[in-house]
N, C-alpha and C positions, 0 to 999 in steps of 0.2 A: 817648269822643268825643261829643261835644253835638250830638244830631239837628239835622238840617236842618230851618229848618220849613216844612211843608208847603205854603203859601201859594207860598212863594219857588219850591218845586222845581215846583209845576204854572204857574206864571209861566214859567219856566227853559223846562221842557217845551210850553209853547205858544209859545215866540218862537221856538223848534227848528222846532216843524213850520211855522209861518206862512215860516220864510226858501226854503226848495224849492218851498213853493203861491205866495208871490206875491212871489219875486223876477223881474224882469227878464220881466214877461208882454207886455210889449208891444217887445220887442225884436223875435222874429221875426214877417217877413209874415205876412200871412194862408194859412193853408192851403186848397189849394185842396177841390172839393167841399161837404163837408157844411158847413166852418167858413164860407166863404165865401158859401156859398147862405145861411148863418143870418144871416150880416151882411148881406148884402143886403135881405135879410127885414127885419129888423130897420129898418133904413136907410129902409126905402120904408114901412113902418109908422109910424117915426117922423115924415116927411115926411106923411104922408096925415092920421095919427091916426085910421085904422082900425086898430082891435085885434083885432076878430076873425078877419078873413080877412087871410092872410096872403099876401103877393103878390111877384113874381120878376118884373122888367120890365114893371112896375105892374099884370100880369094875375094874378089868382087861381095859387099854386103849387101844382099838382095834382103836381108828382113828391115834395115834400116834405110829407107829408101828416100830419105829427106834431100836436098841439094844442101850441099858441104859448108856454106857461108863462116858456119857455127864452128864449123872443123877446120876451117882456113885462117882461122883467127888462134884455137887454141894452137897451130901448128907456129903462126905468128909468135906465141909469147911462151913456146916451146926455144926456140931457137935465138928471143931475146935474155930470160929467163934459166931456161934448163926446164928438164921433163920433170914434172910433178904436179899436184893435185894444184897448185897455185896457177901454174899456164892453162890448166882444163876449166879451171871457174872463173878467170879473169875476166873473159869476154861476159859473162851474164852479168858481173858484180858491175864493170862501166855500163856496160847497158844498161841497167839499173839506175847509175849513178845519172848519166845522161837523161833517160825517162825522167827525173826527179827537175832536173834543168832545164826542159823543157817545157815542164808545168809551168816552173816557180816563175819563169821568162814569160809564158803566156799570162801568168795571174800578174805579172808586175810591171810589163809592157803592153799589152791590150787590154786588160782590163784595169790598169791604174789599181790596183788594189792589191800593197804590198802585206795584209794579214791574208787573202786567201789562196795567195800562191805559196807563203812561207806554211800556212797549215795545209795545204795539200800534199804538200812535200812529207811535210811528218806526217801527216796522215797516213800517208801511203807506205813509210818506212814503219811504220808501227804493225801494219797490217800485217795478221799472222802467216797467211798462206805466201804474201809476194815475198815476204825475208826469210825462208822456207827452203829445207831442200824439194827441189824440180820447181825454185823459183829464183831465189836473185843467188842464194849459197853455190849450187851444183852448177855443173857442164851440162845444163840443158839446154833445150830451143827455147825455153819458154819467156826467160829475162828478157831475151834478144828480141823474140818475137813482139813483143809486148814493147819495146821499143819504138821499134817499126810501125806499129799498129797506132801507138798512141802520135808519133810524127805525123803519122800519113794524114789519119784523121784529125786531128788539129788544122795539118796545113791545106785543107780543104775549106774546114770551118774559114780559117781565117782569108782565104782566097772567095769566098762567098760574100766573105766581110767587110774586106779591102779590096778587089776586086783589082790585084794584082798577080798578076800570070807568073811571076817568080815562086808565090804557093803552089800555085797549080802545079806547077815543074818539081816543085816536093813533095807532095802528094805522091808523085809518079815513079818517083825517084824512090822514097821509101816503102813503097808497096810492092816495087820490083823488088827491094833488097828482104824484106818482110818475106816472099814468095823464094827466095832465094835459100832464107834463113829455115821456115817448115810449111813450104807447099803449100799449100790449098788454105790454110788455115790462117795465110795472112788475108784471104778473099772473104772473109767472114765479117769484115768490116764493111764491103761493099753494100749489104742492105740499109745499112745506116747513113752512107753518103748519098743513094738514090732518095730516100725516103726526104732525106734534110733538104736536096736538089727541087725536088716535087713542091714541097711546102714554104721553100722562098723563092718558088717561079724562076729557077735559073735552067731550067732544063735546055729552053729554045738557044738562051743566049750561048750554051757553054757548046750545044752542039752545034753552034754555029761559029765557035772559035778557031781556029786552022791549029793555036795552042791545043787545044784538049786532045787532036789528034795526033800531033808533035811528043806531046804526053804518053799514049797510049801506045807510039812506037818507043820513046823512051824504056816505060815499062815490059814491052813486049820483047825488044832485040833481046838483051841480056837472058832471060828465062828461056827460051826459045831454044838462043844459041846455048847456051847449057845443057838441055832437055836435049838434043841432036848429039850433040858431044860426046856426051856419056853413054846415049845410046849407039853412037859409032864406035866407041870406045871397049861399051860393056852391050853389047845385046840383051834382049829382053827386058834392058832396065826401065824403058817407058809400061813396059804390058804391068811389071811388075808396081808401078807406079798407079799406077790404074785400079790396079787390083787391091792395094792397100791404102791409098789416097780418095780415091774416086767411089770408091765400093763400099770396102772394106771396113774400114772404122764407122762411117756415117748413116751406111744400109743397114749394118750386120753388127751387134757384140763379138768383141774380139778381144782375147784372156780374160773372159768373164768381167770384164767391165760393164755390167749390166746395174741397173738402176730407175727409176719410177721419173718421170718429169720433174717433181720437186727436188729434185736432188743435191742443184746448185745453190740452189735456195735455201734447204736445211742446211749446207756447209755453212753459207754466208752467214745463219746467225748462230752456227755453233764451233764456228772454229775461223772462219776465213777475215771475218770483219767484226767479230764477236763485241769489240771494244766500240765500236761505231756504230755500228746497223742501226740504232736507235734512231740517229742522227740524220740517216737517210731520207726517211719520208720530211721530215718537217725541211730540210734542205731543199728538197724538191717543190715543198709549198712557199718558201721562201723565195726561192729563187723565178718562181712561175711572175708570182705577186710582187716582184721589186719593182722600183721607182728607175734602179738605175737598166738601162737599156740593155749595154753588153754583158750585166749579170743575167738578164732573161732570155738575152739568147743563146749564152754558153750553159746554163740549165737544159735548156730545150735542147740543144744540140745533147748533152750530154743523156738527158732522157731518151732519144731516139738511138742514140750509142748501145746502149745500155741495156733496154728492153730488146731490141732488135739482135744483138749479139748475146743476151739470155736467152729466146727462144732459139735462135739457132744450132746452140748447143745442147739446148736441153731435149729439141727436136731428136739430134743425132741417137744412133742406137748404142753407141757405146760411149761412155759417159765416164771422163774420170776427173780429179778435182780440180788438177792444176788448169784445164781447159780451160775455168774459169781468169787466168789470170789477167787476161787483157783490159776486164771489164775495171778494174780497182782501180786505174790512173782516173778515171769517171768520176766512178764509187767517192774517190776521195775527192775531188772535186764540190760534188755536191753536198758531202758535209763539213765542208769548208765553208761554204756559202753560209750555210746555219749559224756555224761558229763567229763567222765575221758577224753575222747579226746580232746576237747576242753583247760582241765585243763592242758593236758600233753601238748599242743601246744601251751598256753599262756607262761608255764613255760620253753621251747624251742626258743620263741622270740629272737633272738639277740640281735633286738635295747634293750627292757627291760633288760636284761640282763648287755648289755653294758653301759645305763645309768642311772640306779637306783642301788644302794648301795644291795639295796633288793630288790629281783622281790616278791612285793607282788602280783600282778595281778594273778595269777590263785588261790591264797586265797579267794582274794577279789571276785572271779568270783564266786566257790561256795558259799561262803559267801551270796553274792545277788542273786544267782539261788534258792537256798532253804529258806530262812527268812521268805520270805512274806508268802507262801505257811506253814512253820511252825508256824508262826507265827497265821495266819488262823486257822488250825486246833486245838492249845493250847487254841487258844480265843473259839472255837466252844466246848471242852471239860469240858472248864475251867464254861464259861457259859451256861451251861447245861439248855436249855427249852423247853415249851413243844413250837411247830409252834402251831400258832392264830389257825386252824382249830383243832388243839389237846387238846387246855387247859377246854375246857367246858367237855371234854369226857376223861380224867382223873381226873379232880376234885373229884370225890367220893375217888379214890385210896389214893390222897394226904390227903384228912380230915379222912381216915383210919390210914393212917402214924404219924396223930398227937395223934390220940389213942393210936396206941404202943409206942409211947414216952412218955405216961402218961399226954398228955395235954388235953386230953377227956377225960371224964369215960360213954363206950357204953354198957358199963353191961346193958343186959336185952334190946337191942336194935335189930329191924330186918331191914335190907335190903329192899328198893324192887326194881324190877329190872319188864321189859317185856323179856318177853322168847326170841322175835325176836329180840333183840338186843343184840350185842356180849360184849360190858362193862364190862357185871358181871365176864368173862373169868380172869380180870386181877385184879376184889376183891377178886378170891376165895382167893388166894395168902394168901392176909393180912387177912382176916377170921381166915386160919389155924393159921397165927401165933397170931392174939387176943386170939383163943382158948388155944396156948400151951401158953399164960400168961393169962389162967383161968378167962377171960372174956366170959362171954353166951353172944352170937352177932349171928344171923340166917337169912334165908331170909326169907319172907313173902310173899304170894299173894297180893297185893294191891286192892280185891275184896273183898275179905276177912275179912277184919279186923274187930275188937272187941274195945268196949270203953276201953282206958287204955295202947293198944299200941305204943310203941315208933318207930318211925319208920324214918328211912332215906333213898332220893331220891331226884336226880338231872333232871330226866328225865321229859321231858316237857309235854308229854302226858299222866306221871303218875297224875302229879301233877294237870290239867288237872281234870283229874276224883277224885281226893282226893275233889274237890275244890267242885263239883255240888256234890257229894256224901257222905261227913262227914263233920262234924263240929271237927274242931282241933284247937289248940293253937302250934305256930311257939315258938322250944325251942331254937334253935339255925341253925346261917346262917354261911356256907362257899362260897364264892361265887353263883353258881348256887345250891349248896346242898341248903337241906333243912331238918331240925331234927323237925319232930313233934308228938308231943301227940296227939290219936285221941282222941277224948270226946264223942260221939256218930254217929251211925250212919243216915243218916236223910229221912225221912219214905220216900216211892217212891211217892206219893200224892204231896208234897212240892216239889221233884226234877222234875215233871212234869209240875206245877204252874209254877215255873222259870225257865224253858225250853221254855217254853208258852209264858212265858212274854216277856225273852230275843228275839223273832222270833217276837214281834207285831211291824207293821210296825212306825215309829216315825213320826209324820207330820212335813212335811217342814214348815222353819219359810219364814213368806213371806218377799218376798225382800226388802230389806230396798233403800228407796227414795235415788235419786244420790242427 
C-alpha cells in the first residue's frame, strides 16, 4: 500500500480539529456572566479606545479584575469584523485552534511520532468540557489561558530536552502573556516546572544561566508595567487584585463555588473526558514502560503536569469546573500514548500481516476509536442549542439579535428587567451594539412607567405586575417575550377592587346526583 503523504494527512488532521473550534460560534447568545461581562468590556473599550482600564457601565470594572489581554484581542476582531458574538469568541476559538498545533508539532517533531500527535489533537477536540461553553465556544479566559499554559510548559520541557535557550525564552514569554491573559492562574503551572527541574538535576545549571534571569525580566517588565499602569490609571485596582486573586478565590468560597476535594475528579469521569478517562491509566503505564525514550519522558513530564496542577486546584477553596481546563492538553496526551500502542501492536501482528494483502487493522482501529466520539462533538457544535432549562432565559438576547439584523425596529423601546435577576448581564451586549447602529433602546423601571412607553420583557413577575397595574396593548410576541405599549396607568382604587375580588371566596357547586 503507497503511504499517505504526510503533508496531506496533517492538512486532513487540521481541517478535523478547526470544524468543532469554529463551526457555528456565533450561533448561540451570549452567555450570561463572565462571557458577557467580557463583551461588554470589550464593547465600551472599543467605544472609548481606552486600553488599559477596563470598564462596565463606563466605570472602571473592579469585580472583573483580570488584565485585558483577552479583551484586547475581542476589541481586535471587533474593528476587523464588526461587534458581535463572532469577534467576542474568536480569540478562545484560535487559541484553541493553536493549543491543537502545538501539540500535533510536539507529537510530530520531537517525538517522531505522527499517530500520537494527530490523536492528541482529536483527543482533545472530542473532549467535552474543552469544546464547551467557558471553554474553546465563549469569550472566556480559559481557551486563551490554557494556550499559554500548555506553550509555556512544553517549551520548558523541551528546553530541558534540547537544552536550547531559544525555549527557555518561550517559556517566559508565554507565561507572561498566560499572566496577562488570567492572573495568577497562568502561575499554577510553576509547581510542575520546579518539581520536573528537581528530578533532571537542572536546577544548578539553569540557575547558573544569565538566560534564566534574562527570562525572568522578560516575564516580569510587561506584568509589572501593566500592574503600575492601571493602578496609576484606576486606583485601588491592585488592593482589589489582591483581594480577589490573592485571597479571594483560593482562601475563601466565592458565589458558592464550594465542593469536596474530589471534585475535579468526579467531573473528569462524568462529563469532562467521560469518552477517555479509561484510557488514562493504562497510558500512563504504557508510557512509564516504553522502550522508546522521548515517550517516557513526555509521560513523566506530563504526569507531573497533571498531578501537581490537580492538587493545586482541587486544594483551592473555591472550586469550579472549567478550572480544570489546562489539565486536558496532558490528559490527552497520555491517551494518545495508549492509543498508539495499541495501533503500533495491531500493525506488528503476524498472522494480519501474513494474511491480508493489506494490514488495515490498526487503520481501522483508529478509525472506530475516534468517529463516534467526533462524530458526537461535530453534531453538538454543528447543532448549536440552548438545554430546555436555558431557552426561556435567553429568549429576550435572541429577539435582540433579530433587531440587529434589521428584522425588528426597537427605536424608542425600553427594557425591563428586576435587579435580582442576572439576565440583563447578557442584554447589555446587544444594547451596546443597537446603540453603535443608532437605535435609542434603554432600560426602564417597570414601576415607573408612563402612558406611551414601549417596553420589552419576558420575565414572569414583571409581567405579573404590568398586568394588575397598567392597561397595555400586546405589540408583539417572541416566545415567552412580550413587546408592549403602556396606555395608562390604573388608579390604585381599581387595583384594590380586583385584588379584593380575585381573594372572595367562590362557593362550591353542590354535588351533582350519582
Amino acid at each position: 500500500m503507497k503511504p499517505i503523504n504526510k503533508k496531506i494527512l496533517y492538512l486532513f488532521t487540521i481541517i478535523l480539529i478547526a470544524i468543532p473550534i469554529f463551526e457555528d460560534l456565533n450561533v448561540q447568545a451570549i452567555r450570561v456572566w463572565d462571557e458577557s461581562r467580557n463583551a461588554v468590556n470589550a464593547v465600551e473599550m472599543y467605544e472609548s479606545g481606552n486600553l488599559l482600564v477596563t470598564t462596565y457601565g463606563k466605570s472602571p470594572d473592579m469585580w472583573n479584575t483580570k488584565p485585558p489581554l483577552l479583551i484586547w484581542l475581542q476589541v481586535f476582531f471587533m474593528k476587523l469584523i464588526g461587534i458581535g458574538e463572532l469577534a467576542i469568541r474568536l480569540p478562545s476559538a484560535i487559541a484553541a485552534f493553536l493549543t491543537c498545533i502545538a501539540l500535533l508539532i510536539l507529537g510530530v517533531k520531537y517525538l517522531k511520532n505522527d499517530v500520537v500527535g494527530i490523536v492528541t489533537v482529536i483527543v482533545l477536540v472530542t473532549t467535552d468540557r474543552y469544546i464547551n461553553v467557558h471553554g474553546t465556544r465563549t469569550g472566556d479566559f480559559d481557551a486563551l489561558l490554557t494556550l499559554f499554559t500548555t506553550v509555556s510548559a512544553i517549551s520548558f520541557f523541551l528546553f530541558i530536552e534540547k537544552q536550547q535557550v531559544r525555549f527557555l525564552y518561550f517559556f517566559f514569554i508565554a507565561l507572561s502573556l498566560g499572566v496577562l491573559t488570567k492572573s495568577t492562574a497562568a502561575l499554577m503551572i510553576l509547581p510542575a516546572i520546579v518539581i520536573y527541574t528537581i528530578w533532571q538535576k537542572q536546577v544548578m545549571s539553569i540557575l547558573k544561566s544569565k538566560h534564566f534571569y534574562m527570562g525572568i525580566c522578560l516575564f516580569l517588565i510587561p506584568v509589572i508595567s501593566f500592574y503600575l499602569l492601571r493602578e496609576h490609571n484606576n486606583p485601588g485596582y491592585i488592593k482589589a487584585v489582591q483581594e480577589n486573586e490573592f485571597g479571594g478565590r483560593y482562601l475563601s468560597v466565592i458565589e458558592n463555588h464550594k465542593a469536596d476535594f474530589w471534585f475535579y475528579y468526579t467531573n473528569l469521569l462524568d462529563f469532562d473526558m467521560k469518552t477517555w478517562y479509561l484510557f488514562i491509566p493504562c497510558g500512563l503505564l504504557i508510557g512509564i514502560y516504553s522502550k522508546d525514550e522521548k515517550i517516557r519522558k513526555i509521560t513523566f513530564f506530563s504526569i507531573v503536569f497533571i498531578v501537581t496542577y490537580f492538587l493545586v486546584i482541587s486544594i483551592a477553596a473555591t472550586k469550579i469546573t472549567w478550572y480544570a481546563i489546562p489539565m486536558f492538553p496532558f490528559l490527552s496526551i497520555v491517551v494518545a500514548i495508549f492509543i498508539d500502542f495499541i495501533y503500533k501492536t495491531l500493525k506488528n501482528v503476524a498472522y494480519l500481516n501474513q494474511t491480508l494483502k493489506y494490514n488495515i487493522a490498526p487503520i481501522l482501529f483508529l478509525f472506530l476509536i475516534t468517529i463516534t466520539p467526533y462524530q458526537n462533538m461535530v453534531t453538538k457544535t454543528y447543532y448549536s442549542h440552548e438545554e430546555l432549562h436555558d431557552i426561556e432565559y435567553y429568549e429576550p438576547s435572541y429577539f435582540l439579535k433579530d433587531a440587529i439584523k434589521k428584522k425588528k425596529d426597537l427605536n424608542n423601546y425600553s427594557l425591563l428587567y428586576d435587579d435580582a435577576d442576572s439576565r440583563h448581564f447578557s442584554l447589555h451586549f446587544y444594547v451596546k451594539i443597537l446603540e453603535n447602529q443608532k437605535m435609542k433602546i434603554s432600560y426602564a423601571n417597570y414601576k415607573t412607567l408612563v402612558p406611551g412607553n414601549k417596553v420589552i420583557t419576558n420575565q414572569q413577575s414583571i409581567k405579573d405586575y404590568l398586568a394588575v397595574n397598567y392597561s397595555y396593548t400586546v405589540i408583539d410576541k417572541y416566545n415567552s417575550v412580550q413587546v408592549l405599549e403602556i396606555m395608562e396607568k390604573r388608579p390604585s382604587t381599581q387595583i384594590e377592587q380586583e385584588l379584593a375580588f380575585s381573594k372572595t371566596p367562590i362557593k362550591s357547586q353542590p354535588d351533582r346526583p350519582n
